[in-house]
LOVEXGU-360128 format. One record per residue (C-alpha): residue number from 1; residue in one letter; x, y, z. Coordinates in Angstrom, 2 decimals. Layout:
<atoms>
<atom num="NUM" residu="a" east="X" north="Y" up="Z"/>
...
</atoms>
This chain:
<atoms>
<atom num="1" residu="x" east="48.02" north="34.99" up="94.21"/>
<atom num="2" residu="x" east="48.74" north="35.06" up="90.53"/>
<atom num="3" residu="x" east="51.48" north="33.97" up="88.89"/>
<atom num="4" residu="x" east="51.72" north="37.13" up="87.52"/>
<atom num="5" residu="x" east="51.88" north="39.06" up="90.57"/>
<atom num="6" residu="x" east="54.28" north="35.97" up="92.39"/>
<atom num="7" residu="x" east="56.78" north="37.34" up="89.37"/>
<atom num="8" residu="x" east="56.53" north="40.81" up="90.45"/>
<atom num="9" residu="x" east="57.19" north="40.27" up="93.71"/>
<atom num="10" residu="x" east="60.53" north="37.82" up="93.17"/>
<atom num="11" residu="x" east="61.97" north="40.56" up="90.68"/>
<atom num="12" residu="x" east="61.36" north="42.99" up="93.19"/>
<atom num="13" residu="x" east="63.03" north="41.25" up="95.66"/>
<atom num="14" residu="x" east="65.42" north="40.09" up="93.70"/>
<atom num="15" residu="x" east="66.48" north="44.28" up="92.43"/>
<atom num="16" residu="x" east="66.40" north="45.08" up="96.50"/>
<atom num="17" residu="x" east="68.62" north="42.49" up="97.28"/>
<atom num="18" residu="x" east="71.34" north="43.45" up="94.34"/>
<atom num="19" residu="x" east="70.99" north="47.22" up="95.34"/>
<atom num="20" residu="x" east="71.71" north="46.26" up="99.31"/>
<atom num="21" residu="x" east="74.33" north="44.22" up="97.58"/>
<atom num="22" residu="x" east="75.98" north="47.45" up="95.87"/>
<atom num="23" residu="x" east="75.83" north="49.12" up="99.37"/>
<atom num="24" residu="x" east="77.66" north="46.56" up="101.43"/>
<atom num="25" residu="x" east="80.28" north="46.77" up="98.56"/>
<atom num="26" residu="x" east="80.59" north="50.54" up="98.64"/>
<atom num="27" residu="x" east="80.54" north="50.62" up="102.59"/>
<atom num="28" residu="x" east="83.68" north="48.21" up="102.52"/>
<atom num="29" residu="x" east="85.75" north="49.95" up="100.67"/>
<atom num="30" residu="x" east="87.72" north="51.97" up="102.87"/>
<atom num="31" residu="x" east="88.35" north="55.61" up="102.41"/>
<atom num="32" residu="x" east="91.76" north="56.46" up="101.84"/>
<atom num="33" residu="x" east="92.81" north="59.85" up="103.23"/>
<atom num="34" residu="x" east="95.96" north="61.54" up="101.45"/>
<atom num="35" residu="x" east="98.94" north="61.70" up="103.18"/>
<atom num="36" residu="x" east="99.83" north="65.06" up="104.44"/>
<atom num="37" residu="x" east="103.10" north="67.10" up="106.12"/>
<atom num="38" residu="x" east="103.63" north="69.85" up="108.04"/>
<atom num="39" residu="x" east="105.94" north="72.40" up="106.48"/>
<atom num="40" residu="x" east="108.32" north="74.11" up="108.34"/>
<atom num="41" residu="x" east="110.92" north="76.43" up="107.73"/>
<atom num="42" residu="x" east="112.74" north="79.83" up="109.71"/>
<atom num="43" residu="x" east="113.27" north="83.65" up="108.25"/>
<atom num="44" residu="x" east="116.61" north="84.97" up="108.55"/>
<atom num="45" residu="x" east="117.45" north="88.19" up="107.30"/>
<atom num="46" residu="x" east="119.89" north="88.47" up="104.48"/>
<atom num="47" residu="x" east="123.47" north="89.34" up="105.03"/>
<atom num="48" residu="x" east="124.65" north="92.68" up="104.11"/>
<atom num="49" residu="x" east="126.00" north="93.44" up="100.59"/>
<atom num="50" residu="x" east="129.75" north="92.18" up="100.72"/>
<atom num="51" residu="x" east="129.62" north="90.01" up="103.69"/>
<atom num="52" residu="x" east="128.59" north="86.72" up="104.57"/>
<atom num="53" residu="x" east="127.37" north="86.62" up="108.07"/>
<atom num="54" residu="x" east="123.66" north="86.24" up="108.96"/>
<atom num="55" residu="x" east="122.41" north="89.56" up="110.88"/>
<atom num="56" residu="x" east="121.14" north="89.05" up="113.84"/>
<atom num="57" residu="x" east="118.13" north="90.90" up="114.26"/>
<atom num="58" residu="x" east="114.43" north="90.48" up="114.49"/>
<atom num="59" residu="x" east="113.24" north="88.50" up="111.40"/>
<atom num="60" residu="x" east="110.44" north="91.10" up="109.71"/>
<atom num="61" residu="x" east="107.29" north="89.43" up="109.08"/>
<atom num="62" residu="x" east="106.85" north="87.23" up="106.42"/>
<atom num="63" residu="x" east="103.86" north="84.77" up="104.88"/>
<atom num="64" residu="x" east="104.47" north="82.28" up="102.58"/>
<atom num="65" residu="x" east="101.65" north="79.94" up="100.66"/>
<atom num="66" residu="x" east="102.02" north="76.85" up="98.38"/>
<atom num="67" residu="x" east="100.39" north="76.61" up="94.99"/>
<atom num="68" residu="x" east="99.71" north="72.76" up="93.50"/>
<atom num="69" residu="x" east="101.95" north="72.32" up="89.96"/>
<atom num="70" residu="x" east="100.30" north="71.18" up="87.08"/>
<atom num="71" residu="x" east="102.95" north="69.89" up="84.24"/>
<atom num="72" residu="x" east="101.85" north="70.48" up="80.58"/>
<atom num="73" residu="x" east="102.92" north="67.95" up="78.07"/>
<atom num="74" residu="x" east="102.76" north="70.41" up="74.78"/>
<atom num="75" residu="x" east="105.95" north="71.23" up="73.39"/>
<atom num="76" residu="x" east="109.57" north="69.39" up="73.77"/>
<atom num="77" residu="x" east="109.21" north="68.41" up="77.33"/>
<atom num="78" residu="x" east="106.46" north="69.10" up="80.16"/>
<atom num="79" residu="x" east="106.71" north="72.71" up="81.79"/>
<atom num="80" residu="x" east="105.36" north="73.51" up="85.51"/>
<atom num="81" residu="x" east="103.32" north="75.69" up="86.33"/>
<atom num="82" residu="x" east="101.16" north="76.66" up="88.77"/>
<atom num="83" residu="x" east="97.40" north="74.77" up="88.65"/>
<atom num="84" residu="x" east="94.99" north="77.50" up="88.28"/>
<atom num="85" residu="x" east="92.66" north="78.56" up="91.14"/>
<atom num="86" residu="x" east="89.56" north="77.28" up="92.44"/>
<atom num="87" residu="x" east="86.62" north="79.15" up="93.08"/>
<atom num="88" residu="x" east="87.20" north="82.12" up="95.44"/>
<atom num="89" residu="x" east="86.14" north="81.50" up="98.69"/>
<atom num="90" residu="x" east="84.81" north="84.47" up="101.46"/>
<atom num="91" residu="x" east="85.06" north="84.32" up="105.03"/>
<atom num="92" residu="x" east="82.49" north="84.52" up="107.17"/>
<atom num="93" residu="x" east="83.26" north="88.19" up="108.44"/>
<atom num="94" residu="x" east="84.09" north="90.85" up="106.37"/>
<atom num="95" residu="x" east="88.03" north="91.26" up="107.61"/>
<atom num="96" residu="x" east="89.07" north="95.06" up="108.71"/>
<atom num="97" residu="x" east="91.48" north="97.07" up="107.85"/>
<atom num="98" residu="x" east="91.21" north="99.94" up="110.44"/>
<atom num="99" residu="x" east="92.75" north="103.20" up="110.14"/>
<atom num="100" residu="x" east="93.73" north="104.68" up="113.99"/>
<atom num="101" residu="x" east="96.20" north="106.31" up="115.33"/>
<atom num="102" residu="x" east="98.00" north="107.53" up="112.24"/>
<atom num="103" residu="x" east="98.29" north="103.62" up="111.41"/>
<atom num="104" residu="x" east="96.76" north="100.71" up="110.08"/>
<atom num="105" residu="x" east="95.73" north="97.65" up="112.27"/>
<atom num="106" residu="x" east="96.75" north="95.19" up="111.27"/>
<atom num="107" residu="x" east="99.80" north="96.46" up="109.47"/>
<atom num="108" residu="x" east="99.71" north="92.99" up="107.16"/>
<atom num="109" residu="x" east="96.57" north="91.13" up="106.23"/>
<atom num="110" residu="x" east="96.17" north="88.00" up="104.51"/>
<atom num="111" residu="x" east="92.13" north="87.49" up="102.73"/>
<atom num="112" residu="x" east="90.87" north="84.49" up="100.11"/>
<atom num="113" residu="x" east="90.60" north="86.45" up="97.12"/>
<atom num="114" residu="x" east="86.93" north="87.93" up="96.69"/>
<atom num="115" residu="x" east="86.57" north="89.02" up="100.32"/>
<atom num="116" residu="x" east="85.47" north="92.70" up="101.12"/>
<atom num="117" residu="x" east="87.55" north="94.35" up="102.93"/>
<atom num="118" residu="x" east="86.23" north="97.05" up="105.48"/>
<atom num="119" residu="x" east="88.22" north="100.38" up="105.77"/>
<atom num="120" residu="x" east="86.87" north="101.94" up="108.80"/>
<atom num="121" residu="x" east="88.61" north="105.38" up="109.71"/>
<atom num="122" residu="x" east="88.54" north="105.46" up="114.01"/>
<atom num="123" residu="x" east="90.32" north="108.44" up="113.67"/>
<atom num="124" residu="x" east="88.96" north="111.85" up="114.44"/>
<atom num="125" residu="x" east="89.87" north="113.41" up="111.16"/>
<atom num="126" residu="x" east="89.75" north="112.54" up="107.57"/>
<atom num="127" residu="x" east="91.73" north="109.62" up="105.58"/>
<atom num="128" residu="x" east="92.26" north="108.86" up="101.69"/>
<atom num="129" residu="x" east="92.69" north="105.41" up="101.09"/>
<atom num="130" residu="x" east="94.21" north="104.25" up="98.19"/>
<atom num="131" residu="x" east="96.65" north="101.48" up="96.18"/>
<atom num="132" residu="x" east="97.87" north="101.91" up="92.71"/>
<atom num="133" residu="x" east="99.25" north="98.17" up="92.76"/>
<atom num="134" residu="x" east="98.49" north="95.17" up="90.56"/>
<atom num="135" residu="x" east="96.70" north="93.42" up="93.48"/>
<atom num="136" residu="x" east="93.86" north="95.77" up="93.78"/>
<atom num="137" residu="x" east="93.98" north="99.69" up="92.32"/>
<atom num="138" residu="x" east="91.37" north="102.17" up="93.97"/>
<atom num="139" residu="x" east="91.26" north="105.07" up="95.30"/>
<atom num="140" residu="x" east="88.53" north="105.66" up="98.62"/>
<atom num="141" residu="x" east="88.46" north="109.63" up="98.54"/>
<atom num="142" residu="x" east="88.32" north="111.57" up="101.43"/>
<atom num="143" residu="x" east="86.15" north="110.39" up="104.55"/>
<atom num="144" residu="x" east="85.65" north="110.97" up="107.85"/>
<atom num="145" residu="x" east="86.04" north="110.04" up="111.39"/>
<atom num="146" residu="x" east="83.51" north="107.34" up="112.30"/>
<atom num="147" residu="x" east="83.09" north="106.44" up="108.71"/>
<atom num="148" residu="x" east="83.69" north="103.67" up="106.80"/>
<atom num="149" residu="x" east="84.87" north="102.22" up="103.18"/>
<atom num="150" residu="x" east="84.82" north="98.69" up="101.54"/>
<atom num="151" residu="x" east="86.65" north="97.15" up="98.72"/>
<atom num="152" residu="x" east="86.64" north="93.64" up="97.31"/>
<atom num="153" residu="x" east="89.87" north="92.20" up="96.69"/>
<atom num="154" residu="x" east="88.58" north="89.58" up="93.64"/>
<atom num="155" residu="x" east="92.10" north="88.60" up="92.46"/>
<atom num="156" residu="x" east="95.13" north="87.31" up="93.77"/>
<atom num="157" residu="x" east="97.88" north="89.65" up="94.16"/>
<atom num="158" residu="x" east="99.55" north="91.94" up="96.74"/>
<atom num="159" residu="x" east="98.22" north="95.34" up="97.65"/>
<atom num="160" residu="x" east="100.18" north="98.19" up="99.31"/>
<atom num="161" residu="x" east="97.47" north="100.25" up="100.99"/>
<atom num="162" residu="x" east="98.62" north="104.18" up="101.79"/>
<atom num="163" residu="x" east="96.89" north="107.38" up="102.81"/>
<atom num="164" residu="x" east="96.94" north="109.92" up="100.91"/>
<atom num="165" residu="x" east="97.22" north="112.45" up="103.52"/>
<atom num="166" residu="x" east="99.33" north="110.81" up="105.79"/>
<atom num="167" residu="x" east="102.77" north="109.22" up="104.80"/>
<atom num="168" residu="x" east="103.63" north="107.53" up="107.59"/>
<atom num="169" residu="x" east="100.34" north="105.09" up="106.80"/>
<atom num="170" residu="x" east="101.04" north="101.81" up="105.26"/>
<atom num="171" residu="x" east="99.55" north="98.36" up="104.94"/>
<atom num="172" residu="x" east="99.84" north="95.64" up="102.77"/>
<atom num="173" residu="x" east="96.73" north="93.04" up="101.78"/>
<atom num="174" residu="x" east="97.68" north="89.80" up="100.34"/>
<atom num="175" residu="x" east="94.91" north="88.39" up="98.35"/>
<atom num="176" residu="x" east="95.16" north="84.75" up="97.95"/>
<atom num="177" residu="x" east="93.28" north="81.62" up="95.75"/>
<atom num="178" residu="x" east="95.21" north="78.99" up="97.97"/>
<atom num="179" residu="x" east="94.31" north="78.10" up="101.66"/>
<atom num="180" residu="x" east="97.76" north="76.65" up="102.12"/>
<atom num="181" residu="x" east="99.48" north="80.02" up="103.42"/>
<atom num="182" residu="x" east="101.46" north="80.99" up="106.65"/>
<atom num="183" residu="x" east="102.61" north="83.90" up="108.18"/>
<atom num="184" residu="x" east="105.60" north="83.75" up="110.33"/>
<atom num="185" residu="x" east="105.72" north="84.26" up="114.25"/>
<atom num="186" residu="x" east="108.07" north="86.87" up="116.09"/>
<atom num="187" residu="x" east="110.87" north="84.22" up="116.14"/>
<atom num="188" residu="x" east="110.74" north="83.83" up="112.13"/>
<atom num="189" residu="x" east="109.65" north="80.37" up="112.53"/>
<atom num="190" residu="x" east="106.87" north="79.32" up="109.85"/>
<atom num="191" residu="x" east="104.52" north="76.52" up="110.21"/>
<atom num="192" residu="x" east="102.04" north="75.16" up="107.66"/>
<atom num="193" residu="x" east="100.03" north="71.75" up="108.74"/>
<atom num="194" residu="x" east="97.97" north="69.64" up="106.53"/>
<atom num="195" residu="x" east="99.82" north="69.98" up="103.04"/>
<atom num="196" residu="x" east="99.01" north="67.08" up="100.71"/>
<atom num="197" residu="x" east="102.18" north="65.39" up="99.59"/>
<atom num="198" residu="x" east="103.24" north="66.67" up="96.24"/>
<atom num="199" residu="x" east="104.24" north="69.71" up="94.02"/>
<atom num="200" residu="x" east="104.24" north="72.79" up="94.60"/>
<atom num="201" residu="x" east="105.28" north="76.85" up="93.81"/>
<atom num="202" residu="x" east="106.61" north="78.39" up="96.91"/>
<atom num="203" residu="x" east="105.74" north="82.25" up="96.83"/>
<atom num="204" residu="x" east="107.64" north="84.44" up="99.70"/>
<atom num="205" residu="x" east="106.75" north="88.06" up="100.68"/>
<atom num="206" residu="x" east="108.40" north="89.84" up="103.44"/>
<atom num="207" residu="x" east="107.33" north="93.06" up="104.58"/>
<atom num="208" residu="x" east="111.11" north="94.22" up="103.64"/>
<atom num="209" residu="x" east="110.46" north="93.81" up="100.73"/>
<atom num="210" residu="x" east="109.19" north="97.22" up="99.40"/>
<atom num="211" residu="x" east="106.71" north="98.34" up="97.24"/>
<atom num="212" residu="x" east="109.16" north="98.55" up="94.42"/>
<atom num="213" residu="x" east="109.29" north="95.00" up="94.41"/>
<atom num="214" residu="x" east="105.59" north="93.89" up="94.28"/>
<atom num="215" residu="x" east="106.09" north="90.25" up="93.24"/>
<atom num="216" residu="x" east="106.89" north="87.56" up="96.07"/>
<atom num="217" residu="x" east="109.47" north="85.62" up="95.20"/>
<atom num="218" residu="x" east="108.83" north="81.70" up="93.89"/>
<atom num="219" residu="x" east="110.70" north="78.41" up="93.87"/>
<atom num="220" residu="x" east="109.67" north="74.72" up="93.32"/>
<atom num="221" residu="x" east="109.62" north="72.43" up="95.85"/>
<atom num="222" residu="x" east="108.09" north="68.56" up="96.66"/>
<atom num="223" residu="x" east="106.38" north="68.42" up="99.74"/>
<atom num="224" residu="x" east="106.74" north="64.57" up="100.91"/>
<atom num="225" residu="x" east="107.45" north="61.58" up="103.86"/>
<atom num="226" residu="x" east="110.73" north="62.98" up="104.24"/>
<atom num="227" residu="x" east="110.84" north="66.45" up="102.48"/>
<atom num="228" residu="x" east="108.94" north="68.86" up="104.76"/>
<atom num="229" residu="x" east="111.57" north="71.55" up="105.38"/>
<atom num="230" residu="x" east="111.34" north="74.98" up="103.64"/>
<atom num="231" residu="x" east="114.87" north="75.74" up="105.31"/>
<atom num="232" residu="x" east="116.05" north="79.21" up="105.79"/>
<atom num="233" residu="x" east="114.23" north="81.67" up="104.20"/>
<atom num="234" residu="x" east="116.59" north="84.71" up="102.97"/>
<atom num="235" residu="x" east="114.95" north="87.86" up="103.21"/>
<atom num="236" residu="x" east="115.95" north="91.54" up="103.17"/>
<atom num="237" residu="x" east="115.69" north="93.55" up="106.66"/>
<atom num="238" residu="x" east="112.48" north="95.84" up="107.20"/>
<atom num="239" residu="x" east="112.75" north="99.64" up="107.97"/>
<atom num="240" residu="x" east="109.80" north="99.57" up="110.45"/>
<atom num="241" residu="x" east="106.02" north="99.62" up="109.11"/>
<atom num="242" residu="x" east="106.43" north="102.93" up="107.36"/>
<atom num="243" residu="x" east="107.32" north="102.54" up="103.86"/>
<atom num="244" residu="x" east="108.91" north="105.10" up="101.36"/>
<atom num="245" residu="x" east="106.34" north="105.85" up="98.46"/>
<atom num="246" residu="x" east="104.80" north="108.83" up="96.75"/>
<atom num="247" residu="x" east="101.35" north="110.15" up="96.76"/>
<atom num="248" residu="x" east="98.69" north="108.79" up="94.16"/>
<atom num="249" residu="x" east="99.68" north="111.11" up="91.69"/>
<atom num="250" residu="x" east="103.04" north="109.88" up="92.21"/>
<atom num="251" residu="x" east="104.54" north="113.39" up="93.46"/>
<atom num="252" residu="x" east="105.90" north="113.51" up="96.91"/>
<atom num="253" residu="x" east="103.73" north="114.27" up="99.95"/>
<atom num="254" residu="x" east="102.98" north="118.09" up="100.99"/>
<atom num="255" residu="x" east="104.54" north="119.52" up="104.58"/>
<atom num="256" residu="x" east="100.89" north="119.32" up="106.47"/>
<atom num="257" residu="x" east="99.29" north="122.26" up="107.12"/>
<atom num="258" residu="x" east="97.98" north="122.87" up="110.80"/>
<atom num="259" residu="x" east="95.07" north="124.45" up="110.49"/>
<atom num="260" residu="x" east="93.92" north="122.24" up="107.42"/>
<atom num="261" residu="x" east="90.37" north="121.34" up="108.62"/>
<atom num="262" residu="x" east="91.87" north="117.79" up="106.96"/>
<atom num="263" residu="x" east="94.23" north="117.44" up="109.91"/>
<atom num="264" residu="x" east="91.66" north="119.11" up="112.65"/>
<atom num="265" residu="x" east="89.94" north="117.01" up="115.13"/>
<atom num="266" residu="x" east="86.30" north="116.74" up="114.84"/>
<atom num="267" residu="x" east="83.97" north="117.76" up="117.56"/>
</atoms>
């Protein structure tokens, strides 16, 4: 063997054994998982206007979803504010929002923003979809029984969905850029596991809360060892699943008409 070739081989060796080296390192160093909490916390619904007992009465639904603070150091002083959202994510069936019965199922629906939504209409006459709210604005037309619509909800925000033909048809979508959301069970409780400790904007929506208030409302709060507990969520009292509103040309609905072939069942 040449002494050429005898140095090739020990520098080979030698690089091997440094990059095995590198690998043991990497392999001990143990991964460190961040700590996380489950956050809990109960609806009540607010007390009437000049009193201060708690009424007792079914808590109305209500979801709930944490966005990460960011503080910016410009100015006198850093200011929170909520980190800005990753990448949209879609799940892996289309959710529905299906129209039977005179009524939406499910009444409340919670999507990642950028899912498409299907609007199926199991009815057996027609329907006219729309929302003229900051979460999503369209309008689906008139279509009938057995068809179906879609629209994607790309940006966070909250969507009250009505018929235009119907006024006792309501929904509400909440579009979403955070996974850390929960909606609350028939009790009021809420329950949100796996929440990194740190920072947040709380954002509440009740279903009492109406269409004329469209924006949830927020407060900051640590999640941490021994700060977990959202408390007790205030929130105003829900008249059923039919909300007041106007037609999309924001004139009240017409008295329906019998023999409209809208309101006729198809054969």
């Amino acid at each position: 063997m040449s002494r050429l070739s005898y140095r090739g081989i020990v520098i080979c060796a030698a690089m091997l054994w440094a990059g095995a080296a590198v690998l043991r390192a990497q392999a001990a160093v143990p991964v460190v998982t961040p700590p996380t909490a489950v956050v809990r916390g109960r609806v009540e619904v607010i007390a009437a206007r000049g009193t201060s007992k708690t009424r007792h009465e079914k808590p109305p639904v209500t979801v709930v979803w944490l966005t990460p603070i960011i503080t910016t150091t410009t100015g006198a002083g850093g200011n929170p504010t909520a980190a800005p959202p990753g990448p949209p994510t879609t799940p892996a069936a289309n959710p529905k929002l299906v129209q039977k019965n005179k009524s939406f199922e499910p009444h409340i629906l919670v999507v990642p923003a950028g899912s498409l939504v299907e609007f199926p209409n199991r009815d057996p006459f027609f329907h006219n979809v729309f929302s003229l709210f900051e979460g999503k604005k369209f309008n689906l037309g008139l279509y009938e029984a057995g068809t179906s619509q879609t629209v994607r909800f790309d940006r966070p925000g909250i969507s009250y969905i009505f018929c235009n033909i119907h006024p006792e048809m309501s929904a509400v979508v909440i579009t979403l850029a955070t996974p850390l959301y929960a909606i609350s069970n028939t009790e009021g409780q809420i329950s949100l596991p796996g929440v990194p400790y740190g920072r947040y904007l709380l954002h509440v929506w009740s279903e009492g809360m109406g269409p004329e208030n469209a924006q949830p409302l927020t407060r900051e709060i640590t999640i941490g060892e021994n700060a977990s507990s959202l408390g007790v969520l205030k929130v105003p009292a829900a008249n059923g699943q039919s909300m007041v509103h106007k037609n999309m040309y924001g004139r009240e609905y017409d008295e329906p008409t019998p023999n409209s072939s809208v309101y006729e069942q198809q054969r």
